[in-house]
C-alpha positions in Angstrom: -43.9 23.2 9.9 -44.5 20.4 12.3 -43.1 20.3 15.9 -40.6 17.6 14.9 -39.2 19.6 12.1 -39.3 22.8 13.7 -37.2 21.0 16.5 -34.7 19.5 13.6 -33.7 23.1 12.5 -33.6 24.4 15.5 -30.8 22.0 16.9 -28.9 22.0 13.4 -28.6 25.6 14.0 -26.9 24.8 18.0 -24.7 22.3 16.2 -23.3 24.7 13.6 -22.9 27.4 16.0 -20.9 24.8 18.7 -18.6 24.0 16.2 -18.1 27.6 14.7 -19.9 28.4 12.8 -22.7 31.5 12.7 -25.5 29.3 13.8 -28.0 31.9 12.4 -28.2 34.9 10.6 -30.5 37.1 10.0 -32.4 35.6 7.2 -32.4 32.6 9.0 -33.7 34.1 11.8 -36.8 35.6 10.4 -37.3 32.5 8.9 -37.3 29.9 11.5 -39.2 32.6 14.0 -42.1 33.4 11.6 -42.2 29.5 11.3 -42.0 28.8 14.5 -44.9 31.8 15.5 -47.2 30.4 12.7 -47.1 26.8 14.9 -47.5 28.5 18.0 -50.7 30.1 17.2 -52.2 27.1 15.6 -51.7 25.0 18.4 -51.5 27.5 21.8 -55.3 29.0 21.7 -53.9 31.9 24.4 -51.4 33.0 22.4 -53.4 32.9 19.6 -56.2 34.9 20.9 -53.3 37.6 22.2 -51.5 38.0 18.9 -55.3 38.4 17.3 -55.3 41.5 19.8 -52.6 42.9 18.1 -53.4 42.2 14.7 -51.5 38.9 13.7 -53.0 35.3 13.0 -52.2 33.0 10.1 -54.0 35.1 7.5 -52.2 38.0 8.5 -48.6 37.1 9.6 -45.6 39.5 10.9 -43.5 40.6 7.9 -40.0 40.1 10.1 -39.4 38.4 13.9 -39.7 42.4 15.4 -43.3 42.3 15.0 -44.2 39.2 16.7 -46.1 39.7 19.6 -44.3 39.5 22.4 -46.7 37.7 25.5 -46.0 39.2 29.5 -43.5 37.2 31.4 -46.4 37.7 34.0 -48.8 35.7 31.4 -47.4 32.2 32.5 -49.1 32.8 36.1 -52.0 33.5 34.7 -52.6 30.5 31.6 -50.9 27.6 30.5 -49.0 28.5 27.5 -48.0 25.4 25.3 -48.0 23.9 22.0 -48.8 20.5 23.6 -50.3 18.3 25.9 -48.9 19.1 29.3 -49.2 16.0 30.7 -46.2 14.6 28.4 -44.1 17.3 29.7 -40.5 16.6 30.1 -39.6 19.6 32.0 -41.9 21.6 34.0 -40.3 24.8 35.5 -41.8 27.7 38.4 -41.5 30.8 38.4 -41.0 32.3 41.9 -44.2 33.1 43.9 -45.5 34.0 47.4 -48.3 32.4 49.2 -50.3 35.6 48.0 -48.9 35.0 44.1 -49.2 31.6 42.6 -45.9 31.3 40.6 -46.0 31.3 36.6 -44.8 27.7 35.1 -43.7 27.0 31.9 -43.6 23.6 30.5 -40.9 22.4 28.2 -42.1 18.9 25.8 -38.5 18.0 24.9 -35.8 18.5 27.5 -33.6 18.3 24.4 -34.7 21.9 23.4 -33.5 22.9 26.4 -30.4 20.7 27.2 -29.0 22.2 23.8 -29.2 25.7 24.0 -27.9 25.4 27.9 -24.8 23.6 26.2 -23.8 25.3 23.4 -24.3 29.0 25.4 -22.3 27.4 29.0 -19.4 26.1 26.4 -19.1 29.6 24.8 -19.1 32.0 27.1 -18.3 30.1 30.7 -15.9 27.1 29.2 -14.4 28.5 26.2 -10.7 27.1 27.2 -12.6 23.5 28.1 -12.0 22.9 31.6 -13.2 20.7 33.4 -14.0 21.9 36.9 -15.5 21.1 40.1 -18.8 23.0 40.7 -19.9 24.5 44.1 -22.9 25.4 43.7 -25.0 28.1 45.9 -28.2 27.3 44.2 -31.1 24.7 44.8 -30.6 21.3 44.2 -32.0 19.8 41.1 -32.6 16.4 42.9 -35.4 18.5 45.5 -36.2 21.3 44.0 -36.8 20.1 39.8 -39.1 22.7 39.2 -36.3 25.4 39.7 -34.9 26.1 35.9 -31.8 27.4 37.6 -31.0 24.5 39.7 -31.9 22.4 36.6 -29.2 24.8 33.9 -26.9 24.4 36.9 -27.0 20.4 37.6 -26.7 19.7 34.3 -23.8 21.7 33.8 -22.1 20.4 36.7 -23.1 16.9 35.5 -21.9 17.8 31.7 -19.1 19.7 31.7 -17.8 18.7 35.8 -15.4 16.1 37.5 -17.9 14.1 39.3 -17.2 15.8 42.8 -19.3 19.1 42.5 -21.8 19.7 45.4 -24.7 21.8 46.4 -24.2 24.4 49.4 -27.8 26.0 49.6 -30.8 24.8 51.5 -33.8 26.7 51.1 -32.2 30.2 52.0 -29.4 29.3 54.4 -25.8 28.5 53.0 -23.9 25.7 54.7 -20.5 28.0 54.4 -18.5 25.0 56.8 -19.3 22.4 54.5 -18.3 25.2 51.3 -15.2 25.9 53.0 -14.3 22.2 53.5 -15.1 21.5 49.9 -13.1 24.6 48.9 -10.0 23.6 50.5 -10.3 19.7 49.2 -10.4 21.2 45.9 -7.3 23.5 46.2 -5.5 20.5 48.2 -6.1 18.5 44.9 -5.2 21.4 42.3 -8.6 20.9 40.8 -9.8 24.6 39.2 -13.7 25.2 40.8 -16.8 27.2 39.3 -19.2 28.9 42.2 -22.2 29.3 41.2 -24.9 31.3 42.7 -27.6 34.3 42.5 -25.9 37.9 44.2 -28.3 37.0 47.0 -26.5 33.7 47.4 -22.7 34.9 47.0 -23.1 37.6 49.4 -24.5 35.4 52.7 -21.4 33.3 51.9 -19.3 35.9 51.8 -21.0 37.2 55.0 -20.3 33.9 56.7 -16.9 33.6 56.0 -16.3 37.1 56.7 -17.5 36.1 60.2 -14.7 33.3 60.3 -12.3 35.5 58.7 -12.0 33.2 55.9 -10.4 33.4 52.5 -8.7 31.0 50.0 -6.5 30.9 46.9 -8.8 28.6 44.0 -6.4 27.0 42.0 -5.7 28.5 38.4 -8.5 28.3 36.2 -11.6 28.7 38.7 -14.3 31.1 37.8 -17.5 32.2 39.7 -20.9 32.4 37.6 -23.3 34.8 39.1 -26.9 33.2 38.2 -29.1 36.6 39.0 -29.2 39.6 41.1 -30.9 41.2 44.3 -34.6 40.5 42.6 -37.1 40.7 46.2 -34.6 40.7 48.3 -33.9 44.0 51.1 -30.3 44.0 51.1 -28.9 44.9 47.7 -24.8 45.6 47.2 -23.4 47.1 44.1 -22.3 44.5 42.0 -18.3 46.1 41.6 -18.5 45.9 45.3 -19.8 42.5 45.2 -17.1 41.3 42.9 -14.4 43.1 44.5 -15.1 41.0 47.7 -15.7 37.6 46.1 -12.2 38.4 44.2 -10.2 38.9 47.6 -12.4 36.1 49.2 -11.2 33.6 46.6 -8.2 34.5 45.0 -10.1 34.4 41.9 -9.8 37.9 39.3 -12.6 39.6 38.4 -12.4 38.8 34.5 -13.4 35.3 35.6 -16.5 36.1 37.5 -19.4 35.8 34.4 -22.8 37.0 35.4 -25.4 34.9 33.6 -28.9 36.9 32.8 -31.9 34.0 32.2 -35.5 33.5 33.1 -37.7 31.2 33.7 -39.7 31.7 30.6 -36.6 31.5 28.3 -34.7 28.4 27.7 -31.5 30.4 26.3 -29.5 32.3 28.6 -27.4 35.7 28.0 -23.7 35.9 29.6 -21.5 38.5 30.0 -19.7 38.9 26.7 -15.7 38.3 27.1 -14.7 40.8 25.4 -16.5 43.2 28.1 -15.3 41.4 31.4 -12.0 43.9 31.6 -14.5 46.5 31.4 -16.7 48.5 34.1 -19.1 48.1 31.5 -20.2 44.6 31.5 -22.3 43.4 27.9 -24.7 40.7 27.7 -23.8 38.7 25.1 -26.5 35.7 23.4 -26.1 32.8 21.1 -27.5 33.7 17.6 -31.3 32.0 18.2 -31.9 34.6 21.0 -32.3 38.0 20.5 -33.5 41.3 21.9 -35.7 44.1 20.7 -35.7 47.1 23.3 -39.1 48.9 23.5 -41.1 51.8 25.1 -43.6 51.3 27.3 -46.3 51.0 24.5 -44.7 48.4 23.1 -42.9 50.6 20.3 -38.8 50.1 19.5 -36.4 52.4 20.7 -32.9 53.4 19.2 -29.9 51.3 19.5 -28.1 53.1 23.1 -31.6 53.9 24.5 -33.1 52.5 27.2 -36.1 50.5 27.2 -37.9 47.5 28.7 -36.1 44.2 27.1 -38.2 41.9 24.6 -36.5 38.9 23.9 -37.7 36.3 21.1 -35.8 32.9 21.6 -35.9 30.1 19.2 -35.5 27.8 21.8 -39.4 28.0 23.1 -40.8 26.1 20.6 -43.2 24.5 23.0 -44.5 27.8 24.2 -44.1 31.4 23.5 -40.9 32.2 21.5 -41.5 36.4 22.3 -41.2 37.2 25.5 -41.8 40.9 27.3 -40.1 41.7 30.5 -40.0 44.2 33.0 -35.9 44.6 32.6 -34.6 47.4 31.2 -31.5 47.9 29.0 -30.3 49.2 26.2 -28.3 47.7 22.6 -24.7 47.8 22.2 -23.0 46.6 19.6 -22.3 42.3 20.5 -25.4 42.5 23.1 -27.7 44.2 25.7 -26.6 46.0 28.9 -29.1 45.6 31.8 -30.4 48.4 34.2 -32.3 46.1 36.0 -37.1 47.5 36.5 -38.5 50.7 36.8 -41.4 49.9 39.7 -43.5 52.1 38.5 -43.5 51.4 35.3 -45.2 48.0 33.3 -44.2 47.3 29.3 -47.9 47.6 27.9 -47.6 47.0 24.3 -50.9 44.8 23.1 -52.2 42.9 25.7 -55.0 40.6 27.0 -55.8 41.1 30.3 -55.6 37.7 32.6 -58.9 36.7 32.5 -59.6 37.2 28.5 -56.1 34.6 28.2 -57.8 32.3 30.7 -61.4 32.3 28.9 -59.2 31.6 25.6 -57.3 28.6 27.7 -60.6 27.1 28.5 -62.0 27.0 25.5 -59.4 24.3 24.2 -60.5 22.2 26.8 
């Protein structure tokens, strides 16, 4: 299939999932992700070269979407992985990186691809009574920082699905909690419901600073907080019942309305927990019906449904990449999604690999 009908199916199957429908089952699934794979290796010579390491090219095809081979979230620092031209790319997004790390980017050719499954999941699992609310937001700022893909998912949010008065809070690391708390109490003066965004990282130095003022506030009915990641790299790490114990007293906000959203750089569909588990000390990961999860062993082999593996995730969204993607979370499969127990240090996902420089020779060859 060609990129534009690839694309075509792909947003037919948002559009009946938005409106209620199943979106995609499992035949439909395999389907459009074989497809999709077959593209990918015709056109992305890295990838190519890595599935031929594990046995896969267009003569020999996986029999169902669990055998695709799934590339290294670590990959993208190392090659350019795309189905196009990068130089028409509409969205470019970086992973995080240190001065001794050069960070991993992926590159999107249709910000549509993107904008879709961002929509449909935000509606569903953060919206699903249709508000629309003001948005605080402790992340960066898509306007300075447009390689972030979580200032990007949160701008357009706020811009989609907000009432023209939501604001950014976070410069570089530091939180501007006097300006927050101004906004804050504008909001409650007006009635107007809020969603605060931000990583753990984030919520807690607000909570920190207000703590310092001895400041808390009663969001009007219908806010919600959206946690957008956890503790990754940083030294001071809370439990995350703690964490949403004090963001509930903080902000007169319960904790069934504080959703942790679960994304990545390298996937343009996000996971969220599930409603159905949000009254529950277990919280479930829930994912639209294009995104889905195999959990495996360190060799790259799948583990029972309840056991706990490293988390490989295949989303029909990256068209213009790599659809199967291995990571370094671990988690385990419940029944309506995944429950995260965040890496294992000392332990990597092997699986079939390339090392970097065998993806890099195969990157130059397509020059």
């Amino acid at each position: 299939m060609t990129a534009p009908e690839l694309d075509v199916a792909y947003l037919a199957l948002v559009a009946d999932w938005q409106r209620g429908g199943i979106g995609c089952d499992d035949a439909a699934f395999d389907a459009h992700a074989l497809a999709l794979f077959a593209h990918q290796i015709e056109r992305n010579a890295p990838y190519a070269r890595f599935a031929a390491s594990c046995g896969y090219s267009v003569e020999r095809m996986p029999r169902t979407w669990r055998e695709i081979p799934a590339v290294p979230s670590s990959a993208f620092k190392d090659v350019t992985l795309a189905t196009f031209d990068v130089t028409y790319a509409e969205l470019e997004f970086h992973t995080s990186g240190t001065t001794a790390e050069r960070p991993g980017k992926h590159y999107v050719e249709r910000a549509g691809l993107y904008d879709a499954a961002l929509a449909a999941g935000f509606d569903r699992f953060m919206l699903p009574d249709g508000p629309k609310l003001r948005y605080l937001n402790l992340v960066p700022n898509p306007r300075y920082k447009k390689h972030s893909s979580l200032g990007y998912m949160v701008g357009y949010a706020s811009v989609l699905r907000g009432d023209g008065k939501s604001a950014y809070f976070l410069d570089d690391d530091r939180i501007d909690s006097d300006r927050f708390a101004t906004a804050l109490d504008e909001a409650i003066s007006a009635r107007q419901p809020v969603c605060i965004t931000g990583t753990a990282f984030a919520l807690l130095a607000l909570l920190d600073a207000l703590g310092g003022a001895a400041r808390t506030f009663s969001a009007p009915a219908g806010s919600r907080i959206m946690e957008t990641g956890g503790f990754k790299g940083r030294t001071r790490v809370i439990a995350r019942e703690e964490l949403y114990a004090r963001l509930a007293a903080a902000f007169g906000i319960d904790q069934e309305s504080i959703v942790a959203e679960y994304g990545m750089t390298e996937l343009l569909s996000q996971f969220y927990d599930s409603i159905e588990s949000r009254s529950s000390a277990l919280r479930v990961k829930a994912a639209p019906p294009w995104l889905r999860t195999l959990v495996v062993d360190a060799e790259g082999r799948e583990v029972p449904a309840g056991e706990t593996g490293f988390l490989r995730h295949v989303d029909l969204a990256n068209r213009s990449s790599v659809l199967a993607i291995e990571t370094e979370d671990r988690g385990y499969l419940v029944p309506g999604g995944i429950v995260l127990r965040g890496r294992e240090s000392d332990a990597e996902p092997r699986g079939c690999s390339l090392d970097a420089e065998d993806l890099r020779l195969a990157s130059e060859t397509v020059r």
